[in-house]
C-alpha positions as CSV (number, residue, x, y, z in Angstrom):
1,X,-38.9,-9.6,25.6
2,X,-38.0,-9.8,28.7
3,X,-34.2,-11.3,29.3
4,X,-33.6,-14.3,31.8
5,X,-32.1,-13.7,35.3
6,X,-29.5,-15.7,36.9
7,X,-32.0,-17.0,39.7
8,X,-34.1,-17.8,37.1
9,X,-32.0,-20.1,34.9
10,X,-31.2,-21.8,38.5
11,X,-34.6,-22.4,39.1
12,X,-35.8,-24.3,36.0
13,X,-37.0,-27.8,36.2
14,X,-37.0,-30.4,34.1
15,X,-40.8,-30.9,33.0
16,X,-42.3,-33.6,30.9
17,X,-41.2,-32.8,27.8
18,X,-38.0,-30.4,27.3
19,X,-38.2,-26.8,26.8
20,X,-36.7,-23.9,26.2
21,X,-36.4,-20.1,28.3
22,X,-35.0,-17.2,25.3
23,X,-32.9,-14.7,26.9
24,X,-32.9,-12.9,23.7
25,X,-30.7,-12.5,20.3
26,X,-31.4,-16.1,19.8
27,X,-29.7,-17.2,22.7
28,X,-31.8,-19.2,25.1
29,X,-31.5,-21.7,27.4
30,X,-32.7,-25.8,26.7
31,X,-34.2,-27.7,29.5
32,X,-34.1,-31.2,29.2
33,X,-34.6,-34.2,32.0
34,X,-30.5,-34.8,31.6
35,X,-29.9,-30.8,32.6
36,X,-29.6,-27.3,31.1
37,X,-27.9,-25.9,27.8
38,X,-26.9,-23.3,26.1
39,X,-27.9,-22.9,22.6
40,X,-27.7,-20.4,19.7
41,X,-30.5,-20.0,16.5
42,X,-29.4,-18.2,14.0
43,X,-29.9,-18.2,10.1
44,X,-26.4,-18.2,7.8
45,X,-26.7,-18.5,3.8
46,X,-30.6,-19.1,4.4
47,X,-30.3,-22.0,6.6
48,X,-31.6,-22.2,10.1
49,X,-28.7,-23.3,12.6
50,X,-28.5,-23.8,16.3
51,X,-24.5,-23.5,17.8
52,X,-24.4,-25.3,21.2
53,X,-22.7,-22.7,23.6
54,X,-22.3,-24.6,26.8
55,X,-23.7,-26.6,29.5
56,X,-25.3,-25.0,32.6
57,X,-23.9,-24.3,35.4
58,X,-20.6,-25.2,34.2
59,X,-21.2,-22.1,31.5
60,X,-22.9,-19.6,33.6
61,X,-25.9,-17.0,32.2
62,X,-22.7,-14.3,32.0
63,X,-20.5,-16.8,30.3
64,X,-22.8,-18.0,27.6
65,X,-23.8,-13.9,26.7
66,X,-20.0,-13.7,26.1
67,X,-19.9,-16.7,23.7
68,X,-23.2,-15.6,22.4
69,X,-22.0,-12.1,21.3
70,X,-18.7,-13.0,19.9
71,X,-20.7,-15.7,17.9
72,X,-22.9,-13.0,16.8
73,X,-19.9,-10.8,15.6
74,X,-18.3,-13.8,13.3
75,X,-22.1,-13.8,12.0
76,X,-21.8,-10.2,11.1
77,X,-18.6,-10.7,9.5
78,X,-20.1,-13.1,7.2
79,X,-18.4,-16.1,9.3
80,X,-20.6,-19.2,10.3
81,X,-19.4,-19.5,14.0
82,X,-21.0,-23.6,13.7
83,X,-18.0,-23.6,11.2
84,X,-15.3,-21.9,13.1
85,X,-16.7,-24.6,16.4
86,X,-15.6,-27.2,13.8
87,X,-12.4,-26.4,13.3
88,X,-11.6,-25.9,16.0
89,X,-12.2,-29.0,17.1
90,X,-10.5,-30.5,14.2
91,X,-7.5,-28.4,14.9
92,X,-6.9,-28.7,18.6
93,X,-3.4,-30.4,17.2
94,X,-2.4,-27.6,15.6
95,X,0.3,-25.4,16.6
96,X,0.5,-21.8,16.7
97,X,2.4,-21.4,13.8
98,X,-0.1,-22.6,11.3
99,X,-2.6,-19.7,12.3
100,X,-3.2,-17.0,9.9
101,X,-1.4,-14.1,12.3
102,X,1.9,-16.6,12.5
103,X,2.1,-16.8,8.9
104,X,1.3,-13.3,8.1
105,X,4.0,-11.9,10.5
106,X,6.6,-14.2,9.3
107,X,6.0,-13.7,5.8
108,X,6.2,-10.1,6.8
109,X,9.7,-10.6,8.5
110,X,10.8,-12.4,5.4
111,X,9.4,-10.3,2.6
112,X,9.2,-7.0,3.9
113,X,11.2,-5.6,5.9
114,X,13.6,-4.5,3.3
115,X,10.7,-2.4,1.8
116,X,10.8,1.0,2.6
117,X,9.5,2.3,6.1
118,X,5.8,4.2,4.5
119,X,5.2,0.3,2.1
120,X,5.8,-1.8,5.6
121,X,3.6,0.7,7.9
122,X,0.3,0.1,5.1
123,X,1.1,-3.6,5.1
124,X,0.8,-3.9,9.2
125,X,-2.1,-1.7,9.2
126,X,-3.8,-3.8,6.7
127,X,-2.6,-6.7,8.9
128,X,-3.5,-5.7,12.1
129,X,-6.6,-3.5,11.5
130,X,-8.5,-5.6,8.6
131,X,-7.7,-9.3,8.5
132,X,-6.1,-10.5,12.1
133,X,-9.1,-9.5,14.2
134,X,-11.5,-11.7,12.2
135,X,-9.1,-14.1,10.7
136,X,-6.0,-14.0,12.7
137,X,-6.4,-16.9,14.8
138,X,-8.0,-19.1,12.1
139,X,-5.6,-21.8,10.7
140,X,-4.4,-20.8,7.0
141,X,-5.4,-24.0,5.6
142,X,-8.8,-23.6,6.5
143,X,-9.7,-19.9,5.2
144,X,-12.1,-20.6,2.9
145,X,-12.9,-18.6,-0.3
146,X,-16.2,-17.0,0.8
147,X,-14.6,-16.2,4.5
148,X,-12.4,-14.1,3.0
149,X,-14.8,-12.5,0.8
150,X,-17.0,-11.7,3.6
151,X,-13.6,-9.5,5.5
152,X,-13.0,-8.0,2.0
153,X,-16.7,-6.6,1.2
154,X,-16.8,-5.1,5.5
155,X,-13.4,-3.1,4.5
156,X,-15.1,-2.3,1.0
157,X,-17.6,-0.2,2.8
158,X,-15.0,1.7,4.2
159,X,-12.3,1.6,1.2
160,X,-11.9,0.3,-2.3
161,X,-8.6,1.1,-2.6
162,X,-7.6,-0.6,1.4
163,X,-10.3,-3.6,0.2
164,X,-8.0,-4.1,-2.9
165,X,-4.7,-3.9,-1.3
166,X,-5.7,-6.2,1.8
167,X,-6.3,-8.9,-0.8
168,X,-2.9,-8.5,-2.5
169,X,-1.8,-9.0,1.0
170,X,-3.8,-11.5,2.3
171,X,-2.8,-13.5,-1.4
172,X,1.1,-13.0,-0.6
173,X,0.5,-14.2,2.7
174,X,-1.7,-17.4,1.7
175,X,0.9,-18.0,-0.9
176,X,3.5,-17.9,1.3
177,X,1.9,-20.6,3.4
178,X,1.9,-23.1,0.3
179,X,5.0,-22.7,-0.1
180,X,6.4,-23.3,3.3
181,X,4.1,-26.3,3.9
182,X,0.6,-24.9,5.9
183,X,-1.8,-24.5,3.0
184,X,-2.6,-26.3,0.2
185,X,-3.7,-23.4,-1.7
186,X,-5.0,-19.7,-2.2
187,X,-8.6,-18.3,-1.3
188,X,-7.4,-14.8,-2.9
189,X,-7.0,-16.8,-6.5
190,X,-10.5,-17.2,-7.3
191,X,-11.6,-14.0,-6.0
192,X,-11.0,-11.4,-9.3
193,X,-14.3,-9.6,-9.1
194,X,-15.8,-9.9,-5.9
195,X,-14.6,-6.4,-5.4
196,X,-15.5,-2.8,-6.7
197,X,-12.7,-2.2,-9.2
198,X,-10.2,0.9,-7.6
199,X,-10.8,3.9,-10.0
200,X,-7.7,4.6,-12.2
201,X,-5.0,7.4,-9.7
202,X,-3.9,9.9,-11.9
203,X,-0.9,12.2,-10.2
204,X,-2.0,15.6,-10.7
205,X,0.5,18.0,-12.7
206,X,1.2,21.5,-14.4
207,X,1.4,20.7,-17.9
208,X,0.9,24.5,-19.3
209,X,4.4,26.0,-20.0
210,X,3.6,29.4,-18.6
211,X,2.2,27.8,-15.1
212,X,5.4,25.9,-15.3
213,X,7.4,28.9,-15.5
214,X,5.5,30.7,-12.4
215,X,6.3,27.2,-10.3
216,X,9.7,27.4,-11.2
217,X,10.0,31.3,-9.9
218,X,8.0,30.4,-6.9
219,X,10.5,27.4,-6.1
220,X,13.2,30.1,-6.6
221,X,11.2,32.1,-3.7
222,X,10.8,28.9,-1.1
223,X,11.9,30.1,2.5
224,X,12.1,26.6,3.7
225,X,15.2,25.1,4.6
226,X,17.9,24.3,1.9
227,X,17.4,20.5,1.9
228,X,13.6,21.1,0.7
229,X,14.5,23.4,-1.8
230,X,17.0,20.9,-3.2
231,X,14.3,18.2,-2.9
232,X,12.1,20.9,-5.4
233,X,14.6,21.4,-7.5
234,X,15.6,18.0,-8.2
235,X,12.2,16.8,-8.2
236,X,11.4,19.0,-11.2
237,X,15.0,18.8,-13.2
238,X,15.0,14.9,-12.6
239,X,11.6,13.7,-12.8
240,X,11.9,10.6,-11.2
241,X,9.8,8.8,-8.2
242,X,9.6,11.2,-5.2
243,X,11.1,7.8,-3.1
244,X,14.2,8.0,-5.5
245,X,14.7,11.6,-5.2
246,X,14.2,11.0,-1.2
247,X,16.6,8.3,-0.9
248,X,19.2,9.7,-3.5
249,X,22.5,9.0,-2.0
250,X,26.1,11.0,-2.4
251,X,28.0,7.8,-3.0
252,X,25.2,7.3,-6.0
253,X,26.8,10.5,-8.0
254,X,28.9,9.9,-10.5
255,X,30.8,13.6,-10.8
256,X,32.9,12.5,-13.4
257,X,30.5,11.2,-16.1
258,X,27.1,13.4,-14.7
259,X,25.4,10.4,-13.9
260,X,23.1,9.3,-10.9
261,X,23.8,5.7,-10.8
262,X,20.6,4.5,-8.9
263,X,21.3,0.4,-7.7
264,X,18.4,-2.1,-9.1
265,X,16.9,-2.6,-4.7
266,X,16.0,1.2,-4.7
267,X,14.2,0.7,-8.1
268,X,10.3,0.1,-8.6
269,X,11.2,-2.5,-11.5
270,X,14.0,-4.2,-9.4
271,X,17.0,-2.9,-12.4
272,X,19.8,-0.5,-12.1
273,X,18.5,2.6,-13.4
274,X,20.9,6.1,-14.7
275,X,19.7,9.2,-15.0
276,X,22.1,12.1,-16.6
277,X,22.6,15.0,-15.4
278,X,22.5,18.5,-16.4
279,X,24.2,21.5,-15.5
280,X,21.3,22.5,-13.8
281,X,21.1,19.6,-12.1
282,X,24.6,19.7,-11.2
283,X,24.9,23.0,-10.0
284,X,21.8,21.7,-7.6
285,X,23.9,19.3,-6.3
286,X,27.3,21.1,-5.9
287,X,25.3,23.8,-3.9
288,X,23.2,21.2,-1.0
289,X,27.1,19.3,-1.3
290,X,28.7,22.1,0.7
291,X,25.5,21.0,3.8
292,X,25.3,17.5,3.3
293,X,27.9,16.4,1.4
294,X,29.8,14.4,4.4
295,X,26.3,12.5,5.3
296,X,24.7,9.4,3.7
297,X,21.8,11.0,2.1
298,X,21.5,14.3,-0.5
299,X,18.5,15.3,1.0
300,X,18.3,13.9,4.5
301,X,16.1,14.5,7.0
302,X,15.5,17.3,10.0
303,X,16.1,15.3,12.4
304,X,19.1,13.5,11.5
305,X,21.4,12.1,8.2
306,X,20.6,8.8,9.3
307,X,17.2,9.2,7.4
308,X,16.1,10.9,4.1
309,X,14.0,13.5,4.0
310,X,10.0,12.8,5.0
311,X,8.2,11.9,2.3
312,X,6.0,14.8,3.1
313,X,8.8,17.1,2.6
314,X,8.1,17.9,-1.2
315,X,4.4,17.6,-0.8
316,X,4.0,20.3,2.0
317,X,6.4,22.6,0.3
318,X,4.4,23.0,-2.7
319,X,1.4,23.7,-0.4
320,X,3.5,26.6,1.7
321,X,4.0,28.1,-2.2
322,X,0.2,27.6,-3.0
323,X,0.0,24.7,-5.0
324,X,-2.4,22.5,-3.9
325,X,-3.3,18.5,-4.1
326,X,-5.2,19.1,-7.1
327,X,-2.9,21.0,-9.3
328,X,0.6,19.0,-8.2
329,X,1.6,16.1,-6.2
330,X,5.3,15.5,-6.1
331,X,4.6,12.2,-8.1
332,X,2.9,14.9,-10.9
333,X,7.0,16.0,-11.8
334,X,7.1,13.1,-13.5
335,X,3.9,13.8,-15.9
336,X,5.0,17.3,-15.9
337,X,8.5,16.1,-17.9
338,X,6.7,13.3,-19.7
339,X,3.8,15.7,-21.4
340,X,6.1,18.5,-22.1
341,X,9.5,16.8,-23.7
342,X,6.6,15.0,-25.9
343,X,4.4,17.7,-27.2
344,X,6.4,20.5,-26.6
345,X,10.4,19.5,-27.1
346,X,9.5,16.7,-29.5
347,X,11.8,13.9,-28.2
348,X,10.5,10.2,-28.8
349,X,8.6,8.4,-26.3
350,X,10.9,5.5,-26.3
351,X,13.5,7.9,-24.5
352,X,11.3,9.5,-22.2
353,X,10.0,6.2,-20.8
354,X,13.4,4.8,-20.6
355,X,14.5,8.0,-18.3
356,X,10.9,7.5,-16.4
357,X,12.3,3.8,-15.6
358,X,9.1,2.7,-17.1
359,X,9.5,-1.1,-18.3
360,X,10.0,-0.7,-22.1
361,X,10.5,-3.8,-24.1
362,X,12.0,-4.2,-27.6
363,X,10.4,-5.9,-30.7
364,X,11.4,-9.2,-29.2
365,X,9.5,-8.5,-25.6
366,X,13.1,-8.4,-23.5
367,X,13.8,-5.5,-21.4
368,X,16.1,-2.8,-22.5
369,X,18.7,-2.4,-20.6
370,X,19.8,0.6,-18.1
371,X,22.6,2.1,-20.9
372,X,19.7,2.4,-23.6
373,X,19.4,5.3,-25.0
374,X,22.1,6.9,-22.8
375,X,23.7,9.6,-24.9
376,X,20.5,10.5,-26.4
377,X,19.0,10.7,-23.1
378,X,22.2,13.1,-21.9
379,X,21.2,15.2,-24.8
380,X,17.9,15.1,-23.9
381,X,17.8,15.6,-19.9
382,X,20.4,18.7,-21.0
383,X,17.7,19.8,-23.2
384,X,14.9,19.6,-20.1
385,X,17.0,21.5,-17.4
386,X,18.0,24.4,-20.4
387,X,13.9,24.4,-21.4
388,X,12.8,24.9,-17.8
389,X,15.6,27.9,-17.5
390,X,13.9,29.4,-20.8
391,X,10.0,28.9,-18.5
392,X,11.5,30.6,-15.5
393,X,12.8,33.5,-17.5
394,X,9.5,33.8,-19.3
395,X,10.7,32.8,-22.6
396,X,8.9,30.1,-24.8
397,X,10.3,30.4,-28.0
398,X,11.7,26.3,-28.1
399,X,12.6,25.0,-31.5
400,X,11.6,21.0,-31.1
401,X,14.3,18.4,-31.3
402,X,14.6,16.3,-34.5
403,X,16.1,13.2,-34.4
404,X,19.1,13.2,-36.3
405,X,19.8,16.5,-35.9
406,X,21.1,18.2,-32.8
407,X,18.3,19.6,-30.1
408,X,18.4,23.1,-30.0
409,X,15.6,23.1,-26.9
């Protein structure tokens, strides 16, 4: 079909009866004895609907191809622009701060910047990439359940796992607009199902005693810089989350007692966490001491002790010594330590998950707190760093632990 031209939409009379010249897309132009519009067709939820895009010539044929294509991109979004027209008419009163983008970045400002620099950097990206460019400059109160649907399934073809995680967003954000005033409630509530569930992440690990014993010599063998090597070493001897090793700070040592003290902000679960340490561990510490020892951070990064180490730092280590994303990640230590102190060393479960800072509850369903377990879990940790000595050397000859009686791991 041939599209209109501007010296043809100038020349159209009025006629009898009124009429209409397409110019293509569904956009075409309505003569009438009272002048020339702009207008729209264009099905949405198996309706036929016409959106009125201007009046000629205030709205020229370049001006109303404008409207008519971003109209035709909310309609590919799954967004009736007849709807968005609407509201914004019903919302011409509104200020700035009730739009979607306002209350996103403030809730962002408030809530998380004290996350930690990799959790704020997938929030904004999730911000600015997914939801602002098709729901940004809507007001919050007037995202509708199915709207937000429609943005979730378009970043579903691209992600399940970015799909699921701009919902928890875009629900913190729409709750945070209840509750200072600019919404009366949350799309994201009703929405458990519309997506493709995220299949489960499991961390892969070196579970095999022997392959734990060649890792151990090959972290013995790392040419890297010293900080890294620490990072390996307390990564394995530890077993906690790779940010906790990474932000491991000296004035968090407790020398005296052989205790990392770890303060409840740092913490996944939001409680003070302890974690004993060996005199492998120690020895660990007393040797990267002597480089960092008068900075912030244990294991800070290249390019200055103002910062930890790059969360990368562990991860492309173990792929310089061979091991690659399939066999180990450095969140795998911690499966690594769980596996082995179970079905090898024979320590209970409750102990392990206590020193994993998993949330354990008692009988009752109240947390345990962060002394549980402590002296068994010195015993135990000592046990782990003397085990891993006995891989390294090539020796697997454990005797289990038995409560009640004294480990001999």
């Amino acid at each position: 079909m041939q599209k209109l031209t501007a010296l043809a939409v100038k020349q159209a009379k009025a006629k009898d009866k009124n009429y209409s010249l397409a110019d293509g897309g569904g956009l075409y132009l309505l003569v009438k004895a009272q002048g020339k519009y702009w207008r729209y067709n264009y099905r949405f939820g198996g309706k036929q609907k016409t959106l009125a895009i201007g009046v000629y010539p205030d709205k020229s044929l370049a001006g109303a191809r404008l409207l008519h294509q971003s109209a035709r991109e909310k309609l590919n979004n799954g967004i009736d622009p007849s709807e968005i027209r609407k509201v914004e008419k019903i919302t011409k009163h509104l200020t700035a701060s009730d739009l979607f983008d306002c209350v996103a970045r403030e809730w962002f400002n408030q809530k998380i910047l004290d996350k930690s620099a990799s959790h704020q950097a997938r929030t904004l990206r999730i911000l600015e990439k997914d939801l602002f460019p098709v729901i940004g400059s809507r007001p919050a109160s007037n995202i509708t359940a199915l709207e937000l649907t429609a943005v979730l399934h378009k970043i579903q073809t691209r992600s399940v796992d970015i799909a699921q995680r701009a919902k928890q967003v875009a629900s913190a954000v729409f709750r945070y607009a209840v509750r200072t005033g600019r919404a009366e409630f949350d799309p994201a509530r009703d929405l458990a199902g519309a997506l493709r569930s995220r299949s489960q992440k499991h961390y892969s690990s070196i579970t095999q005693p022997e392959e734990v014993g060649h890792l151990l010599i090959a972290i013995d063998g790392y040419k890297g810089t010293a900080v890294v090597k620490a990072a390996l070493q307390l990564s394995i001897l530890l077993f906690q989350r790779p940010g906790e090793i990474r932000h491991m700070e000296w004035s968090e040592i407790n020398w005296e007692k052989h205790l990392w003290e770890i303060p409840d902000a740092k913490m996944k679960m939001k409680q003070e966490h302890i974690v004993p340490l060996s005199t492998q561990a120690m020895s660990a510490l007393s040797e990267i001491r002597a480089l960092t020892g008068r900075g912030r951070y244990v294991l800070p990064s290249a390019r200055g002790g103002a910062r930890p180490l790059s969360e990368n730092g562990v991860r492309t280590a173990l792929r310089t010594l061979g091991y690659n994303n399939e066999t180990i990640t450095p969140h795998g230590f911690r499966a690594m330590a769980r596996t082995l102190l179970d079905e090898e060393l024979n320590f209970p479960v409750d102990w392990i998950e206590h020193q994993l800072a998993h949330a354990v509850k008692d009988p009752n369903g109240r947390a345990y707190n962060r002394t549980k377990h402590l002296a068994q879990r010195h015993v135990m940790m000592q046990a782990w760093g003397d085990y891993l000595d006995r891989l390294r050397d090539g020796s697997n000859n454990v005797i289990p632990f038995r409560q009640g009686g004294r480990s001999n791991a």
